[in-house]
C-alpha positions in Angstrom: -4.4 -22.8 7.7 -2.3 -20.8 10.1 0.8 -22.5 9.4 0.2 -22.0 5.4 -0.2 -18.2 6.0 2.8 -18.1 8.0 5.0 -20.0 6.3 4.0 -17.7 3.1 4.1 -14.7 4.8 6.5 -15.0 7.4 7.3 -12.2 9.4 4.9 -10.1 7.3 2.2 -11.4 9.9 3.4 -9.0 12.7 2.7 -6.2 10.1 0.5 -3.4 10.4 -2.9 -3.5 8.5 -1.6 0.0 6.5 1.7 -2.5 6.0 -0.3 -5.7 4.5 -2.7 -2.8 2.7 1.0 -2.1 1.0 2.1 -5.4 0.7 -1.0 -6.2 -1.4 -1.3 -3.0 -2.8 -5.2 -2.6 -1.9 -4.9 1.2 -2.6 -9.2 1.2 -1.0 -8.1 -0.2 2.0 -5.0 2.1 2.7 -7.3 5.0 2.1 -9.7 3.6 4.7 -6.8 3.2 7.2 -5.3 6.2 6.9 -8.7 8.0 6.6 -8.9 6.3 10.1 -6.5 8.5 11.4 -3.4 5.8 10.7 0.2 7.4 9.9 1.6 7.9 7.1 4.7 7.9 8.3 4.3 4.7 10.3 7.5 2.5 10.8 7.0 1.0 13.7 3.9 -1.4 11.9 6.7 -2.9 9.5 8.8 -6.5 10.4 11.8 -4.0 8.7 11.4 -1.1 10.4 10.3 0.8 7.3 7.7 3.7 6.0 4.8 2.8 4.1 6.4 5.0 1.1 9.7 3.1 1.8 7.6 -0.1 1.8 6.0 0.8 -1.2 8.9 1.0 -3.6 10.0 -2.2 -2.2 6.9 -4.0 -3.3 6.6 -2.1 -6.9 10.3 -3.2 -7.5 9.7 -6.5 -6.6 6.2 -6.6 -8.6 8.6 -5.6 -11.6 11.2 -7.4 -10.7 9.5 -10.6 -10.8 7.2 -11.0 -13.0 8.4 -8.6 -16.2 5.1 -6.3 -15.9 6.2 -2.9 -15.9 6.7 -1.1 -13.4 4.1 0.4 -11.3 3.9 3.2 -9.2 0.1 3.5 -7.7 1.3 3.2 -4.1 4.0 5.5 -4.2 1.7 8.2 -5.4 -0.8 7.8 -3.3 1.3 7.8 -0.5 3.0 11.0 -1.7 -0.7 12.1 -2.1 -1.3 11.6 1.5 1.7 13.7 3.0 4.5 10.7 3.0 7.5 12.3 2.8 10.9 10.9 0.3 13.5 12.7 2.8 12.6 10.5 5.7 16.1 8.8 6.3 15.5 5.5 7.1 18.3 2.9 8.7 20.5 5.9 7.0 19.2 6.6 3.8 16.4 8.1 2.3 13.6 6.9 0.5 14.4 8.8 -2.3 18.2 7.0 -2.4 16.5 4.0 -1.7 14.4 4.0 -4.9 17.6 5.3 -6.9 19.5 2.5 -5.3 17.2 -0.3 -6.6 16.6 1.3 -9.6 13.3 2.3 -9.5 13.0 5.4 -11.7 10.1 5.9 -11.8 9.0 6.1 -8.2 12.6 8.4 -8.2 11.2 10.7 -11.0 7.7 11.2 -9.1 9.2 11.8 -5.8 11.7 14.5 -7.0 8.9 16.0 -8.9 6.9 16.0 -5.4 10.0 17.7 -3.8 10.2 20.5 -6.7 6.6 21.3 -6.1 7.1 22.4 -1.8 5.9 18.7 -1.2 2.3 19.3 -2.2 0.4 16.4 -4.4 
């Protein structure tokens, strides 16, 4: 059983639980987590060095990207919800240019809404 999980979710497996909680997008489990006292900002609890909201848009792109359902953006809200911040540079760019990179609009139109605002949900 090990070796299925691990050769499915390879180096996903040294992940955070607020990380897999992402991954899977169990938005009732990420609440419990970072009602727990976990941080938002972590990016030490991801195989790619990575934010939660960084890792977010990475799994709503991919969602998109491969299966053809539309784009979602649950994740990326809440985490904006919970204080995650869009400047954070990460490996030299932002999480904001990351989303515009990949084309994820609509995580891109939320976050610069979030920044208008003072950064409050």
């Amino acid at each position: 059983m090990r070796d299925d999980l691990e050769s499915l979710m390879g180096d996903k497996l040294t992940d955070s639980p607020a990380h897999l909680a992402v991954e899977f997008e169990d938005l009732p489990q990420l609440r419990d987590l970072l009602d727990a006292g976990h941080d938002v900002e972590d990016e030490e609890g991801c195989h790619d060095g990575w934010t939660l909201l960084r890792h977010a848009i990475d799994v709503e792109w991919d969602g998109h990207a491969q299966t053809g359902e539309p784009l979602q953006v649950n994740v990326t809200a809440y985490l904006l919800a919970r204080g995650a911040d869009p400047l954070r540079i990460i490996k030299g760019r932002s999480v904001l240019s990351e989303a515009e990179r990949i084309g994820h609009w609509l995580a891109v139109d939320i976050m610069n809404a979030w920044i208008a605002r003072g950064g409050r949900a």
